[in-house]
BALOBA-1460 file (C-alpha; in Angstrom, 3 decimals):
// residues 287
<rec num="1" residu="x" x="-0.746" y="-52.785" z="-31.572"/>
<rec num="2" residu="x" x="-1.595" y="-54.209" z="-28.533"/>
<rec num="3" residu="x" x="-0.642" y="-51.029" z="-26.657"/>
<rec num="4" residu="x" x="-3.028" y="-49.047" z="-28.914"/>
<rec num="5" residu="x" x="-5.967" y="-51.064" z="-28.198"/>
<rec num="6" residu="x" x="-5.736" y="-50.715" z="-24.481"/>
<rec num="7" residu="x" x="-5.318" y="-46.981" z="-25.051"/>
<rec num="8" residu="x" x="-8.583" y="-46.994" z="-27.230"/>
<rec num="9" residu="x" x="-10.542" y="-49.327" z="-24.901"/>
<rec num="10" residu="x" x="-9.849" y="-46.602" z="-22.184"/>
<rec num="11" residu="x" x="-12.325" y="-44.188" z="-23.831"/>
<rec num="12" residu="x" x="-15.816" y="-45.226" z="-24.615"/>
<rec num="13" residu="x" x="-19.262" y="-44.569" z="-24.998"/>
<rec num="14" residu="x" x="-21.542" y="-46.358" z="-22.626"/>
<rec num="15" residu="x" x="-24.780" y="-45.935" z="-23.827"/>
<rec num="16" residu="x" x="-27.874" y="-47.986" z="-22.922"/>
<rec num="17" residu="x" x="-28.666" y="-50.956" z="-25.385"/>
<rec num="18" residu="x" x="-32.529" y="-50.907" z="-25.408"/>
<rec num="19" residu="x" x="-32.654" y="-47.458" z="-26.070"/>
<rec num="20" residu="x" x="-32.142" y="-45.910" z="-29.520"/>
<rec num="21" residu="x" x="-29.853" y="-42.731" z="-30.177"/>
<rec num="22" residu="x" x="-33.204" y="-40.909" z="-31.302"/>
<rec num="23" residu="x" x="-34.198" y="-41.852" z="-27.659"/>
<rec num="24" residu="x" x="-31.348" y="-40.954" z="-25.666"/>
<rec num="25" residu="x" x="-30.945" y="-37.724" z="-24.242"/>
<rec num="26" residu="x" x="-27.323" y="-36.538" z="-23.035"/>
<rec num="27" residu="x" x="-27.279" y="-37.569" z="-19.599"/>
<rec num="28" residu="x" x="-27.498" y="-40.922" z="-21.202"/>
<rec num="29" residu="x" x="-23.491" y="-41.124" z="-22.493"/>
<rec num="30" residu="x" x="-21.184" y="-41.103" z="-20.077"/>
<rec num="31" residu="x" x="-17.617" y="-40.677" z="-21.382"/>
<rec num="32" residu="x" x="-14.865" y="-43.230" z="-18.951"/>
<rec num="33" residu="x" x="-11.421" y="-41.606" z="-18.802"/>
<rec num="34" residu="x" x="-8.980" y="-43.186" z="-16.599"/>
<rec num="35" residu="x" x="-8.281" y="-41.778" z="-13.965"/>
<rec num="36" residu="x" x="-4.111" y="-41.024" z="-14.535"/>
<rec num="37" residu="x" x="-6.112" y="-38.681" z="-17.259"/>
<rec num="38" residu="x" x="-4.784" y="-34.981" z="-17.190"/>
<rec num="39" residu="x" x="-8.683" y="-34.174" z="-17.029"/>
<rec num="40" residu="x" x="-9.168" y="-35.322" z="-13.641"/>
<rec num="41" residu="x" x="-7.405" y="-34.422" z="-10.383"/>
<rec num="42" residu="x" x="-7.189" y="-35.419" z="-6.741"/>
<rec num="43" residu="x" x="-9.071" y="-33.257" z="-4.615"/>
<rec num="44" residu="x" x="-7.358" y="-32.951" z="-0.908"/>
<rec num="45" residu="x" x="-9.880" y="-35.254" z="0.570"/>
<rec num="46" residu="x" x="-8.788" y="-38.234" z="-2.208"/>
<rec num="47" residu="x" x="-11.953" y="-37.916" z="-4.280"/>
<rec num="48" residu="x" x="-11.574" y="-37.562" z="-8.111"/>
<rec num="49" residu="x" x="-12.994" y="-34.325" z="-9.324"/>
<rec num="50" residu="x" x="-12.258" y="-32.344" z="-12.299"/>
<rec num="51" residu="x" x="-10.013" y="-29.584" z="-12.279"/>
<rec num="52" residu="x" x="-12.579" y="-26.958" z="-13.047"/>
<rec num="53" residu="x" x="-14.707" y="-28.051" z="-9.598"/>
<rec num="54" residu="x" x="-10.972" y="-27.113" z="-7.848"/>
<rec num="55" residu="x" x="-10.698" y="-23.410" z="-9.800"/>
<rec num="56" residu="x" x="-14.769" y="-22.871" z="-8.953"/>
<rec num="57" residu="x" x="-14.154" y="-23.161" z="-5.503"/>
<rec num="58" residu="x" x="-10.922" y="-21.785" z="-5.251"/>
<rec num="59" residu="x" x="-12.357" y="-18.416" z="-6.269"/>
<rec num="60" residu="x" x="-14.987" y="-16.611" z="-3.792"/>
<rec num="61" residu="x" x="-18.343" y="-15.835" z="-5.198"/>
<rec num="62" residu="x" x="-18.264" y="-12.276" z="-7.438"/>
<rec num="63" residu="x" x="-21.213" y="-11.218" z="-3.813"/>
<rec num="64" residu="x" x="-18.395" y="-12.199" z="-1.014"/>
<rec num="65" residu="x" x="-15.830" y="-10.219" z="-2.697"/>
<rec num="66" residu="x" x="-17.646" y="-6.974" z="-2.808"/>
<rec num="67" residu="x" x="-18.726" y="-7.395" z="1.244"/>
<rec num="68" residu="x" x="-15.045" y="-8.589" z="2.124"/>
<rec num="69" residu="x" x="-13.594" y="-5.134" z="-0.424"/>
<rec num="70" residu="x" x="-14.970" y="-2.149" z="2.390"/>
<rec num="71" residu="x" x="-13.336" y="-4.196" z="5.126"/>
<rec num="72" residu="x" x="-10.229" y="-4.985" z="3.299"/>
<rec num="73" residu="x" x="-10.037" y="-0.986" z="2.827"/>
<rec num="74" residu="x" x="-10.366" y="-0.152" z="5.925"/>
<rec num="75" residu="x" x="-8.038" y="-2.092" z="7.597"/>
<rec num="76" residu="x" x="-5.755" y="-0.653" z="4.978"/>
<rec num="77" residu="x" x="-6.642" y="2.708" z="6.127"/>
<rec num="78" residu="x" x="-5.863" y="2.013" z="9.434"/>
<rec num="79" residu="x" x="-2.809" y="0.746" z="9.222"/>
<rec num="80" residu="x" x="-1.766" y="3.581" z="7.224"/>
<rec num="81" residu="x" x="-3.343" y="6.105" z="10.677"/>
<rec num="82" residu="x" x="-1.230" y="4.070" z="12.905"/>
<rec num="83" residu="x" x="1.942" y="3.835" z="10.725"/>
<rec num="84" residu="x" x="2.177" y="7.357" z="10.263"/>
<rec num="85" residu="x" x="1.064" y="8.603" z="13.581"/>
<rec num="86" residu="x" x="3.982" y="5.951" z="14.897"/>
<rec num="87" residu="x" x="6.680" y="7.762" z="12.877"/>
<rec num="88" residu="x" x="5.639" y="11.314" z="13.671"/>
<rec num="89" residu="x" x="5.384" y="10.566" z="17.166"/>
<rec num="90" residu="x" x="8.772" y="8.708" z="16.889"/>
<rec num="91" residu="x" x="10.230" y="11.834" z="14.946"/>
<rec num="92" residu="x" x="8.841" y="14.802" z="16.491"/>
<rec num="93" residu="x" x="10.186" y="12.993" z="19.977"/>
<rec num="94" residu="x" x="13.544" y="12.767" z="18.790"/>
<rec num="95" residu="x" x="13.872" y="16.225" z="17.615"/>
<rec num="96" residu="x" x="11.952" y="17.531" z="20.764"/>
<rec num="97" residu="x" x="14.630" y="15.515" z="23.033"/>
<rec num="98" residu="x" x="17.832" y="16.724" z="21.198"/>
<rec num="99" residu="x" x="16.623" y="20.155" z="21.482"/>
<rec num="100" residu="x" x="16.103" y="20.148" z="25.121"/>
<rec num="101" residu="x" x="19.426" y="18.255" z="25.537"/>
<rec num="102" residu="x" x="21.273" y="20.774" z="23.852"/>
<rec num="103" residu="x" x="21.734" y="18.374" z="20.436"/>
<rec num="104" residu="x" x="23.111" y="15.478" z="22.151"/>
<rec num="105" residu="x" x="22.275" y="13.427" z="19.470"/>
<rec num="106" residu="x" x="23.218" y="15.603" z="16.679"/>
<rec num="107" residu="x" x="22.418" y="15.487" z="12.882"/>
<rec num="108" residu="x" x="23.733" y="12.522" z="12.527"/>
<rec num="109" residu="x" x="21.568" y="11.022" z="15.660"/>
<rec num="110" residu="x" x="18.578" y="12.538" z="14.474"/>
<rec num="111" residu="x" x="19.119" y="11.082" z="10.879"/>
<rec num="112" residu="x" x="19.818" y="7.831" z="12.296"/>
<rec num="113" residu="x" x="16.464" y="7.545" z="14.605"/>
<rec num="114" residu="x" x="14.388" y="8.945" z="11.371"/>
<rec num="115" residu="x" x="15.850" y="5.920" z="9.287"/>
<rec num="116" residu="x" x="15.347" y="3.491" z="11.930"/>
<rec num="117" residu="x" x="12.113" y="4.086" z="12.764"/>
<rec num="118" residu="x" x="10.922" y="4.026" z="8.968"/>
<rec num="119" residu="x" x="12.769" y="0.801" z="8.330"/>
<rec num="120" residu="x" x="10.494" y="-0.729" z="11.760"/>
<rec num="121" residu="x" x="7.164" y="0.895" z="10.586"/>
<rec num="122" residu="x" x="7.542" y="-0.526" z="6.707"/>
<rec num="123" residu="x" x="8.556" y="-3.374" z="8.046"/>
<rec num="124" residu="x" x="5.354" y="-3.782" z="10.360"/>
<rec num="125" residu="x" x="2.953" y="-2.938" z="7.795"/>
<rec num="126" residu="x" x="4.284" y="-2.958" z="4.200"/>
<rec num="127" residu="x" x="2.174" y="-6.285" z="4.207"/>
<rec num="128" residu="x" x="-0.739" y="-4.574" z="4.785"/>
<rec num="129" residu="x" x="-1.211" y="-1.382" z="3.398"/>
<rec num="130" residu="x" x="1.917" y="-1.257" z="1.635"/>
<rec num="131" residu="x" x="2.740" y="1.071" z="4.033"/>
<rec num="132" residu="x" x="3.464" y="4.347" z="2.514"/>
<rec num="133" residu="x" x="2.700" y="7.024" z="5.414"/>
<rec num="134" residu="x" x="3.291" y="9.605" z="3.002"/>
<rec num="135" residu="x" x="1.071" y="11.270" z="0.950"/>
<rec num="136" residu="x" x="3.502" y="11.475" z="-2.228"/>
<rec num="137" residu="x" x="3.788" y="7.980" z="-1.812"/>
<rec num="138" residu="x" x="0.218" y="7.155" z="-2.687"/>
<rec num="139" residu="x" x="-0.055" y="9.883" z="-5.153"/>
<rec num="140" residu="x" x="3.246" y="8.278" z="-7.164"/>
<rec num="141" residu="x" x="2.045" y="4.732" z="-6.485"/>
<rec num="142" residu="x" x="-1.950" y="5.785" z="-7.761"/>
<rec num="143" residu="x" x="-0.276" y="7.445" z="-11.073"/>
<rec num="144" residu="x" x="1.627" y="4.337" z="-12.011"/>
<rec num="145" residu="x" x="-1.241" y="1.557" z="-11.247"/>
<rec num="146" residu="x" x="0.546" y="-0.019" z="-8.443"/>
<rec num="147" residu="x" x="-2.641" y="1.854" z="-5.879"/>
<rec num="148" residu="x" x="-6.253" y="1.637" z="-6.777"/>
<rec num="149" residu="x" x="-7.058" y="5.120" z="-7.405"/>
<rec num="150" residu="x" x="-10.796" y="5.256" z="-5.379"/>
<rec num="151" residu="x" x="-8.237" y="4.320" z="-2.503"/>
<rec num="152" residu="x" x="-6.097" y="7.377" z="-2.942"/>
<rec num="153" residu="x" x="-7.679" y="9.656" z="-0.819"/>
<rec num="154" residu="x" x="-8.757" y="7.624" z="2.113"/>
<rec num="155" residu="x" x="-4.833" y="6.956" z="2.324"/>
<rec num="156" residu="x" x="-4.362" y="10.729" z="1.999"/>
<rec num="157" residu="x" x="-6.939" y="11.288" z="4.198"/>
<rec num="158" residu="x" x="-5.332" y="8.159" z="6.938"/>
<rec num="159" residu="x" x="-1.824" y="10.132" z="6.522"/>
<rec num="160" residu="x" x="-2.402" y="13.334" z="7.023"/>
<rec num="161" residu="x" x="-4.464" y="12.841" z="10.582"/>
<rec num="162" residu="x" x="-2.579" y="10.192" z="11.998"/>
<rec num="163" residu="x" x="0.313" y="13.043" z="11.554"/>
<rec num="164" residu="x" x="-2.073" y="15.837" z="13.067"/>
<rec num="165" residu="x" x="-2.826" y="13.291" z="16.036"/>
<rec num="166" residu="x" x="0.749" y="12.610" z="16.878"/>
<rec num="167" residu="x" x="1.923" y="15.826" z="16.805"/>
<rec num="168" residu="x" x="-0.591" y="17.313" z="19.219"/>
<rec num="169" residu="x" x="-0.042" y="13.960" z="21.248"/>
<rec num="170" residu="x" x="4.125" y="14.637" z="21.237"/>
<rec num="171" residu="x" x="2.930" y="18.385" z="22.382"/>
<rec num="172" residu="x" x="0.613" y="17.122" z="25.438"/>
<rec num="173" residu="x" x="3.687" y="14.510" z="26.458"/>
<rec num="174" residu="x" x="6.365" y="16.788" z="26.436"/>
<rec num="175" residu="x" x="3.885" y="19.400" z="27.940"/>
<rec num="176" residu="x" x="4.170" y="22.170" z="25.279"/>
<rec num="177" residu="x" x="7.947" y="23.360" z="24.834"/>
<rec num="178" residu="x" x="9.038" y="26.683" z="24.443"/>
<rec num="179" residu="x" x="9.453" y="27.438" z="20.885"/>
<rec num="180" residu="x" x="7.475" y="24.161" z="19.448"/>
<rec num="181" residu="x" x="7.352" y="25.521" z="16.094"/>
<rec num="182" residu="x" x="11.492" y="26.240" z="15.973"/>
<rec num="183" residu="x" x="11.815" y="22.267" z="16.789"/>
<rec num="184" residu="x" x="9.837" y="20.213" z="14.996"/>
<rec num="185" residu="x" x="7.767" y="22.148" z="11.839"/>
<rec num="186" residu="x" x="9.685" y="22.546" z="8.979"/>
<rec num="187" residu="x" x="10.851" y="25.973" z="7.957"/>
<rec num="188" residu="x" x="13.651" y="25.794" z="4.684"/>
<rec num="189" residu="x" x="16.365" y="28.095" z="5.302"/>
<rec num="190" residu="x" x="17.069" y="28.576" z="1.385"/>
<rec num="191" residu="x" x="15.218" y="30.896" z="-0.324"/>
<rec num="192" residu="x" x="11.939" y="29.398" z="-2.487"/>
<rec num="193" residu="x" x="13.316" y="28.328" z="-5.305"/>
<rec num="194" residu="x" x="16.140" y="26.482" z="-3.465"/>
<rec num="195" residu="x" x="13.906" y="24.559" z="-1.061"/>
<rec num="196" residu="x" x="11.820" y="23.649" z="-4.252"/>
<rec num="197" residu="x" x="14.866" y="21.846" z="-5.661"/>
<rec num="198" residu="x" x="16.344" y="20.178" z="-2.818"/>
<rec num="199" residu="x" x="12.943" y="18.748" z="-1.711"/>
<rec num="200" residu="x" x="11.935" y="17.576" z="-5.042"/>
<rec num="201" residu="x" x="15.700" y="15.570" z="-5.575"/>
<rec num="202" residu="x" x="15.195" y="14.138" z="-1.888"/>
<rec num="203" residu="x" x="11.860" y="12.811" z="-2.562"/>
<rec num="204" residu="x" x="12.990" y="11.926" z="-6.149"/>
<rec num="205" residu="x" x="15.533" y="9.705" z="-4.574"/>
<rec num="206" residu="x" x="13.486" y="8.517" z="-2.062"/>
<rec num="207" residu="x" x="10.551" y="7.293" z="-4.430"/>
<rec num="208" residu="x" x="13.103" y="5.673" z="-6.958"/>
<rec num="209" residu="x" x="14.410" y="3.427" z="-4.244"/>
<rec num="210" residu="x" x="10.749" y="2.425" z="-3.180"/>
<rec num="211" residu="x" x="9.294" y="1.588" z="-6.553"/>
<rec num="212" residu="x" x="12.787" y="-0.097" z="-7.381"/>
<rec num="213" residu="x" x="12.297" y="-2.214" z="-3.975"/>
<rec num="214" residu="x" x="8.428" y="-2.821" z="-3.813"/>
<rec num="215" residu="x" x="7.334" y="-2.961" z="-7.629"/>
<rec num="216" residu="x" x="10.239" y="-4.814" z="-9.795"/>
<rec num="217" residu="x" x="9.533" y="-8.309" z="-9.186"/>
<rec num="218" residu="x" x="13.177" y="-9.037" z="-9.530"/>
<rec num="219" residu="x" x="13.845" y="-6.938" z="-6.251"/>
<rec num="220" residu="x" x="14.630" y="-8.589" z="-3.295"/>
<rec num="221" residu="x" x="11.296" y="-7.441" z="-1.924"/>
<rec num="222" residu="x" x="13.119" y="-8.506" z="1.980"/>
<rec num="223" residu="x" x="14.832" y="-5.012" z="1.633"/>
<rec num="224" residu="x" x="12.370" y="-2.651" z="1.448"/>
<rec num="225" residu="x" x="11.927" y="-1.472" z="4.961"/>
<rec num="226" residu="x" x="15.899" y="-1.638" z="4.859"/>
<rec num="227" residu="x" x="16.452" y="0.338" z="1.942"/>
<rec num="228" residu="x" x="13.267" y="3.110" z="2.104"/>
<rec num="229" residu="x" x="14.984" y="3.697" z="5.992"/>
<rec num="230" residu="x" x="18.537" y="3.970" z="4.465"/>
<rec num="231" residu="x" x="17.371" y="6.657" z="1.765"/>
<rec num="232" residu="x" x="15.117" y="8.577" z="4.621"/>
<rec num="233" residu="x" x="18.548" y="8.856" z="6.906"/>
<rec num="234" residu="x" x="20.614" y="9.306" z="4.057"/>
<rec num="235" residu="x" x="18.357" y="12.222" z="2.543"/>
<rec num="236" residu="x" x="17.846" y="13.807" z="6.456"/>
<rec num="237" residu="x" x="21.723" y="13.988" z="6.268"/>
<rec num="238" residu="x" x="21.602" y="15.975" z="3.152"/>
<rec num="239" residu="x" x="18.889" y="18.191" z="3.818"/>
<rec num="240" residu="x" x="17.584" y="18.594" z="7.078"/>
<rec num="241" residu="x" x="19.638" y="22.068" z="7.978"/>
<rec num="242" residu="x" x="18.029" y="23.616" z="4.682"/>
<rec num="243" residu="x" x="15.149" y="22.285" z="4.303"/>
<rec num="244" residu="x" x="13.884" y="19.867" z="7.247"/>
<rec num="245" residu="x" x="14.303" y="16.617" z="5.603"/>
<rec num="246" residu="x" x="10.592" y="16.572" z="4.931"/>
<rec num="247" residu="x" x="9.786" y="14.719" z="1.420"/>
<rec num="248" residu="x" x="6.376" y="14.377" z="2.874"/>
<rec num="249" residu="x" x="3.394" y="16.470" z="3.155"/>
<rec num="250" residu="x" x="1.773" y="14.846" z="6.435"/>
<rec num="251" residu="x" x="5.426" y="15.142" z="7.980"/>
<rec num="252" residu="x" x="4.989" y="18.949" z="7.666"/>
<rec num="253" residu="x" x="1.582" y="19.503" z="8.066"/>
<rec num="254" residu="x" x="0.755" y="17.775" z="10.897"/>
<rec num="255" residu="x" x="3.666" y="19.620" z="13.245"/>
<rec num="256" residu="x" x="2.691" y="22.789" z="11.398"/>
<rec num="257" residu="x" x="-1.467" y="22.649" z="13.001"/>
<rec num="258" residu="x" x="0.270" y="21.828" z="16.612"/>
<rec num="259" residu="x" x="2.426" y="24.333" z="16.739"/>
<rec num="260" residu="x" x="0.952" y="27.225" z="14.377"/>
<rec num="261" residu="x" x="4.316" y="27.553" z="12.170"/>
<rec num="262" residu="x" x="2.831" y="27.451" z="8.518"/>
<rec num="263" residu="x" x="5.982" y="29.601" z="6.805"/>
<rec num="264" residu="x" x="6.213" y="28.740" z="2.950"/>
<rec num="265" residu="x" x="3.934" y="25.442" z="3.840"/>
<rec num="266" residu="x" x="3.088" y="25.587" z="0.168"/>
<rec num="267" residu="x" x="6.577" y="24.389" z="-0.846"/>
<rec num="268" residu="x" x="6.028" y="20.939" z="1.016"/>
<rec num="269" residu="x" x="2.864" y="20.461" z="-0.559"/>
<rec num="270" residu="x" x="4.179" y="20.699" z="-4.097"/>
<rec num="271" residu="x" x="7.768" y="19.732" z="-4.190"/>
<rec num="272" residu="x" x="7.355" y="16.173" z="-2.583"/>
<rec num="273" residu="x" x="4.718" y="14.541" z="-4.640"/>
<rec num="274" residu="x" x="5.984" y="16.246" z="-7.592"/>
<rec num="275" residu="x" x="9.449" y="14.597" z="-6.671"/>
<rec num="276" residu="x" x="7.887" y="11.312" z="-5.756"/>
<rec num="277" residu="x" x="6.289" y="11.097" z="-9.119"/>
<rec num="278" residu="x" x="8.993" y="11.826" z="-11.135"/>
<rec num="279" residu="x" x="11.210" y="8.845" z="-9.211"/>
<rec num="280" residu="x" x="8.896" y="6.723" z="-9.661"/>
<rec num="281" residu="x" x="8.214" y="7.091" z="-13.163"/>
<rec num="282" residu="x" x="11.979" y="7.099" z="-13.976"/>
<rec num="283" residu="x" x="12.290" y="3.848" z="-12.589"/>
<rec num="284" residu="x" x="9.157" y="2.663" z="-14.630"/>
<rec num="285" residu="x" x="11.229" y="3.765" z="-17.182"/>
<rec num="286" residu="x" x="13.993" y="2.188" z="-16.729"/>
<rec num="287" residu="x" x="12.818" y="-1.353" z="-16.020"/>
């Protein structure tokens, strides 16, 4: 009993003696709650404030997020210029050097430097943009909710000139080879329906492992660069002598402006974000 009156004295009304309840007006009554009360919290600076003061100013005003949103964006953007125009450069080199080498570093080279230098790019800027430097990317990501869809085209947009900029830039450094087109655009060497197929299963694959990696949040999210580089090299094996290896439409495009080679273009604009779509939403499906 005694424990219950100690309990009951904690919580009172304090309310002014000469005054009558007719009289007093609600900033009058004061309710005491001691202070090991759920109610109240320690703010960092030891003062006692309630916890609804802490979520208020926890959360910027409704005004600050909309200024903050355009900047947010376009560093976004950005990133995804610079990540793409990275791995173009990167790729377009390697392919450039093996050619004029005679194909020192083979397939197998070539595979190997395509994987790589996805796995450093994502790895960069995955926290960022997400990094998809790839235009089926975004489109799979924007069907599924996982990309705001206003932001689809500036991504688009991002991709598809940072891959125009480094393959002029990869012409002008390697001072315009013989037979540009040959090297670096890609050209399937199946007939239409065949290059159809094989690019749609490549980026199929490709965007299965991604969504699987970035989206389930019982991936081990550490292995996403790892595993997105390990499906590009693995996919380059398969398909770059009948196809290119593209499974993205700023990979092709971009070579295909520098060096004027735009033969059955159409088939890397379709297949891949048809391909990257379907992955994805089989893994949606699946989880």
């Amino acid at each position: 009993m005694e424990h219950l009156r100690s309990i009951s004295m904690d919580l009172t009304l304090s309310i002014s003696g000469a005054a009558s309840m007719d009289s007093v007006s609600d900033d009058k009554i004061a309710i005491i709650v001691p202070h090991s009360s759920p109610i109240l919290s320690k703010s960092p600076s030891n003062h006692t404030l309630p916890q609804w003061v802490h979520s208020e100013a926890s959360h910027p005003a409704p005004s600050s997020e909309k200024r903050a949103a355009p900047a947010l964006v376009a560093k976004k953007v950005a990133a995804e210029f610079l990540g793409t125009f990275l791995l173009i450069f990167i790729l377009l080199s390697t392919l450039i050097v093996d050619e004029a080498h005679g194909g020192a570093l083979g397939p197998l080279g070539v595979a190997a430097a395509a994987g790589s230098a996805v796995a450093v790019v994502v790895a960069s800027l995955a926290h960022v943009s997400g990094a998809h430097l790839n235009p089926a990317v975004s489109a799979a990501m924007a069907a599924f909710g996982y990309l705001p869809r206003v932001q689809l085209a500036p991504y688009v947009a991002a991709q598809l000139l940072g891959s125009t900029v480094a393959s002029f830039a990869a012409k002008a450094v390697y001072n315009d080879p013989a037979d540009l087109g040959a090297t670096v655009a890609t050209v399937p060497a199946l007939g239409t329906a065949g290059a159809l197929v094989v690019e749609f299963v490549t980026t199929f694959v490709l965007l299965f492992v991604i969504t699987a990696l970035a989206t389930d949040p019982k991936a081990v999210k550490e292995l996403v660069a790892v595993g997105t580089g390990a499906a590009v090299m693995m996919n380059a094996l398969i398909s770059a002598e009948s196809t290119g290896a593209s499974m993205n439409p700023a990979r092709t495009l971009g070579p295909a402006i520098a060096s004027g080679t735009y033969t059955k273009i159409w088939i890397y604009m379709v297949a891949p974000p048809l391909g990257a779509i379907a992955g994805t939403g089989a893994y949606v499906a699946l989880k």
